[in-house]
C-alpha positions as CSV (number, residue, x, y, z in Angstrom):
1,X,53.3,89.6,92.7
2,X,55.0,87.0,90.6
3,X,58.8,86.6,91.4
4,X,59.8,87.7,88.3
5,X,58.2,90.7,89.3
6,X,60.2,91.1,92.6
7,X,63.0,90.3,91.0
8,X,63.0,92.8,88.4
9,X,61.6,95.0,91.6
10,X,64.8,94.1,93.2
11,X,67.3,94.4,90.6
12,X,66.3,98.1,90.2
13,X,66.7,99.1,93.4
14,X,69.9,98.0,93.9
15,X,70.9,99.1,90.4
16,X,69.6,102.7,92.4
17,X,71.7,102.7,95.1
18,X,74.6,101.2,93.9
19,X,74.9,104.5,91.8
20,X,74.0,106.5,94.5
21,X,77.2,104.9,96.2
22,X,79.1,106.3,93.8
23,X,80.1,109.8,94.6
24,X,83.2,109.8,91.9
25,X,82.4,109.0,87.9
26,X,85.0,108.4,85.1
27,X,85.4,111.6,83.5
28,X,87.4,112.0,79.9
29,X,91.0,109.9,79.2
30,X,92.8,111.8,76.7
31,X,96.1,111.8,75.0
32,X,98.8,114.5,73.9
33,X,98.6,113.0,70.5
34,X,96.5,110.2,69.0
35,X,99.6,109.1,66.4
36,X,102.9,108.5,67.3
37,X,106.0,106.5,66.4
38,X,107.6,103.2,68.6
39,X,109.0,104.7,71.1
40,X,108.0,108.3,70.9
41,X,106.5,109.4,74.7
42,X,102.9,110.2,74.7
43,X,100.7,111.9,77.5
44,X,98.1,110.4,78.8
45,X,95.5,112.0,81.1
46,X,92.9,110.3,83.2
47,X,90.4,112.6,85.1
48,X,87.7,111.7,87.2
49,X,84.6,114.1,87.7
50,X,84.6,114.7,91.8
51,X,81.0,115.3,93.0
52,X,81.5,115.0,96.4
53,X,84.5,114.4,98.9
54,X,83.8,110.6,98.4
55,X,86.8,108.8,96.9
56,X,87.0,106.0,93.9
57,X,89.6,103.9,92.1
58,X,90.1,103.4,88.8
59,X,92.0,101.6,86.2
60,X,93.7,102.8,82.9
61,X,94.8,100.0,80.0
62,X,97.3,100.7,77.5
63,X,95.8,98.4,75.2
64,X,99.3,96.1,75.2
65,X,98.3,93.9,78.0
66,X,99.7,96.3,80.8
67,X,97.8,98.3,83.9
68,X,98.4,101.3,85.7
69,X,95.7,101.1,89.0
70,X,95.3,104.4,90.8
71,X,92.9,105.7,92.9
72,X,91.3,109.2,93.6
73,X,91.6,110.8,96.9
74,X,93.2,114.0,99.0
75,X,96.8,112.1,98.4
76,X,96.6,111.8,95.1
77,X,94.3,114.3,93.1
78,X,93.6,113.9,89.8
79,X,94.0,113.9,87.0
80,X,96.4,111.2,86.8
81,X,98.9,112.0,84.3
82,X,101.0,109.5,82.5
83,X,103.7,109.2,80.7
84,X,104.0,106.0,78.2
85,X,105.8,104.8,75.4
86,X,104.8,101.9,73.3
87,X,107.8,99.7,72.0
88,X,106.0,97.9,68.5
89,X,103.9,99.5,66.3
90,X,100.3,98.9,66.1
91,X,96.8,100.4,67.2
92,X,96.2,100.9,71.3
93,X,92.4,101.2,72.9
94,X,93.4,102.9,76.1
95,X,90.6,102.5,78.5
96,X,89.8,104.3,81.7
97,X,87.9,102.2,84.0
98,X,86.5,101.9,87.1
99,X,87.8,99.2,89.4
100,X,88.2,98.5,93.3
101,X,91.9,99.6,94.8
102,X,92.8,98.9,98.2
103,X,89.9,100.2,100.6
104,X,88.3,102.5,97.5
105,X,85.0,101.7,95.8
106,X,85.3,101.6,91.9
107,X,84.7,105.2,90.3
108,X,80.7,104.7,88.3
109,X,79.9,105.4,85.1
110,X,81.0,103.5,81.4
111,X,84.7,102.8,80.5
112,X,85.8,105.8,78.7
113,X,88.7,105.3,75.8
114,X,91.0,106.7,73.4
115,X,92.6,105.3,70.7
116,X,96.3,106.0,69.9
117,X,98.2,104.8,66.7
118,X,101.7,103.5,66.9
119,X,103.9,103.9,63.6
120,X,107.3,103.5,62.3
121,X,110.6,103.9,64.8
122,X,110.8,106.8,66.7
123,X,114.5,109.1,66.4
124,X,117.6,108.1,68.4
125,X,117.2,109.4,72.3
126,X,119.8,112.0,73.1
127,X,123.0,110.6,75.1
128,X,121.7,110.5,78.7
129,X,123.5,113.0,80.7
130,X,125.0,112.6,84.3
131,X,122.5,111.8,87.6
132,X,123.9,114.7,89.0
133,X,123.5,117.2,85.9
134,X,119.5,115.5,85.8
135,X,119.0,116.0,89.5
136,X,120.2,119.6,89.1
137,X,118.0,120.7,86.1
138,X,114.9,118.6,87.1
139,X,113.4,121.4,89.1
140,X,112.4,124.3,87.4
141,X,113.4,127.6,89.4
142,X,111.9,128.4,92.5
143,X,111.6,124.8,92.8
144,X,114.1,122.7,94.5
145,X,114.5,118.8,94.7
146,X,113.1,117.0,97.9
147,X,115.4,114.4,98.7
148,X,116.9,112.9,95.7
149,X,116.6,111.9,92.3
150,X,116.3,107.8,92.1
151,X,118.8,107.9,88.7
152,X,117.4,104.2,88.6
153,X,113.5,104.6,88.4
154,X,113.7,108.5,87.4
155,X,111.4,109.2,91.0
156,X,112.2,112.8,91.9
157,X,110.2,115.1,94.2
158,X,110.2,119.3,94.1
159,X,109.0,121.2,96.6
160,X,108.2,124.9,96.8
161,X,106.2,127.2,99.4
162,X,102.5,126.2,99.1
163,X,100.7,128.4,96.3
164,X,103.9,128.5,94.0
165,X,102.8,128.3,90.6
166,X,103.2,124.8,88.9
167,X,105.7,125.0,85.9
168,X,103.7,125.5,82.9
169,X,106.0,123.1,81.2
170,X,105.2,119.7,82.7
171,X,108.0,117.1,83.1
172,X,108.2,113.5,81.0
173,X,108.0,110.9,83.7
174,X,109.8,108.2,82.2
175,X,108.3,104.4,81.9
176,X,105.2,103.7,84.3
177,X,105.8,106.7,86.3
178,X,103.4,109.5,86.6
179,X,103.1,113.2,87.1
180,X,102.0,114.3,90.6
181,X,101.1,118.2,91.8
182,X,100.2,118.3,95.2
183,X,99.2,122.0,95.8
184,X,98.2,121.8,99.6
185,X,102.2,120.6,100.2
186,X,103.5,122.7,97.4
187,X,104.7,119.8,95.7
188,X,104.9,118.3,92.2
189,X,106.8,115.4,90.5
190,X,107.0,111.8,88.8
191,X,106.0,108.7,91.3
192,X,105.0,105.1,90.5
């Protein structure tokens, strides 16, 4: 056997089990719509397809230079869902990738992407109201706030009896901030 040979031999096999490793793959990244204007908040949602109880991390790109890490795990179940604005105009290749975070093997499989089309200036944001009048309405009912509502980064956590339905209307997580459910706690919210 040449060298080559085991080489190539070699190469395969750990090609083999370094997928076997992988438990997690990227699934789709999509987003709430593909064209919007500067400053016009778009959804973006990153799922990862969960064979086993094994856990991954991953990566998405906003295609402006900027990161969001995350990983997927009994904490934090996906899919990650963000929030994002994007402040020039222009065309964004949003990726989801896999990548290592903290003690969590990269998620397998190819990058996935979308591509979203930023145009024109978006309309004038409403008058922001009071913290208070926020922290009152950000729970829909039979929801109530957890703590309090950081007026500064827009963090808020509401809790309800496990098995409460999640609002079918999702909340806007401002800036980098995601949206969180946490069934088992009865939980859902915006987090960094």
């Amino acid at each position: 056997m040449t060298s080559r040979t085991l080489a190539s031999i070699l190469t395969a096999a750990s090609l083999l089990l370094a997928g076997a490793a992988q438990a997690q793959l990227l699934g789709t990244i999509t987003a709430s719509s593909t064209n919007v204007k500067v400053g016009e908040p778009v959804t973006i949602t990153a799922n990862i397809d969960v064979i086993n109880a094994n856990y991954c991390g991953f990566v998405v790109g906003f295609g402006d230079g900027t990161f969001k890490d995350a990983v997927s795990n009994v904490s934090t179940p996906v899919p990650l869902v963000i929030t994002r604005t994007f402040d020039k105009p222009g065309s964004y290749h949003v990726t989801l990738g896999g990548k290592n975070v903290q003690n969590h093997p990269n998620c397998g499989g190819p990058e996935r992407a979308v591509d979203i089309t930023v145009t024109g200036v978006a309309k004038a944001a409403a008058p922001v109201a009071s913290a208070a009048v926020k922290a009152a309405e950000v729970c829909e009912k039979p929801w109530k706030l957890s703590g309090k509502l950081n007026a500064k980064t827009g963090t808020f956590t509401c809790a309800a009896k496990a098995g409460t339905a999640f609002p079918a209307v999702k909340p806007v997580c401002s800036g980098d901030l995601s949206y969180f459910e946490n069934s088992k706690k009865g939980q859902y919210g915006c987090k960094p």
